[in-house]
N, C-alpha and C positions, 0 to 999 in steps of 0.2 A: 373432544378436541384437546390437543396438547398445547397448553401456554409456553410458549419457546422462553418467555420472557423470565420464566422464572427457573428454568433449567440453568444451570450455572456448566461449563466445559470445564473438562477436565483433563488436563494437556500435564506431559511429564516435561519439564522444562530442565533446562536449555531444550527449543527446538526450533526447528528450521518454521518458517510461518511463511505465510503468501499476503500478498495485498495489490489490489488490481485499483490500477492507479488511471484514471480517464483525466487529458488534458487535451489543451486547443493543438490542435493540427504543426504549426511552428515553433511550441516548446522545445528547448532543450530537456530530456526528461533525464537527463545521462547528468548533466548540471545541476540543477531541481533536486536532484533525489537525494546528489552528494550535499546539500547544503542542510539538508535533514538527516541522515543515516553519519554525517563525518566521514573518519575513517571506515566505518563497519565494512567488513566484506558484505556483499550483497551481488545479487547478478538480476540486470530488469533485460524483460523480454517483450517487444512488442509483440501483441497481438490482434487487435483490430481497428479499422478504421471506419468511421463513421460514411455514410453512403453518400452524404454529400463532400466528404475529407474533410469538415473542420474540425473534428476529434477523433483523437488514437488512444486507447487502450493499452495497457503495459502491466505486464507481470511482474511484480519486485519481491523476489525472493532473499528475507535475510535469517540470522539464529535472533534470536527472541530469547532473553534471560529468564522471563518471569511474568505472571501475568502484568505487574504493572507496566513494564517493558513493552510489551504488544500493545497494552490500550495508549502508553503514550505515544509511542509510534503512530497508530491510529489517529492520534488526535492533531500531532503535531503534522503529519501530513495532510490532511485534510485544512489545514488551515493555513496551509502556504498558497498563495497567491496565483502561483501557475499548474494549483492542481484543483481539476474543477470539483471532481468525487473520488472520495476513497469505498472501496467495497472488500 
C-alpha cells in the first residue's frame, strides 16, 4: 500500500487550485470568501445541498502562487467561522 502521507505534490506554480468549501445553509459564501481571498479574482460555484438543506457545498476556484499560498489559503479558510470544512 502507498503512504499518501509521505508523497509530497508537485504542482508548476502559479496555478489555478480548487477548494470545496461546506458551510450552514444561510451563509453568505460570496461575503465569507471575499474577507479571506481580498481582492484575489476567484469565481465559487455552488454545488450541493445537504438532504436536509442545512449545508451547501461551493467550489472556489482561485491562482495559487506557490505552495505556501495554497496551504495558507487552506488554513486560513478553514478557520473562519462560517466555514464549517475545507476539502
Amino acid at each position: 500500500m502507498i503512504d499518501l502521507s509521505k508523497e509530497k505534490l508537485e504542482l508548476d506554480y502559479p496555478c489555478n487550485w480548487t477548494y470545496k468549501l461546506v458551510v450552514k445553509e444561510q451563509i453568505n459564501i460570496k461575503t465569507t470568501v471575499k474577507e479571506v481571498v481580498l481582492k484575489r479574482e476567484h469565481s465559487i460555484v455552488e454545488s450541493k445541498t445537504s438532504k436536509k438543506g442545512k449545508f451547501k457545498s461551493y467550489t472556489l476556484e482561485l491562482l495559487v502562487h506557490n505552495e505556501d499560498d495554497r496551504k495558507t489559503l487552506f488554513e486560513v479558510l478553514g478557520q473562519h467561522d462560517n466555514i464549517k470544512m475545507v476539502l
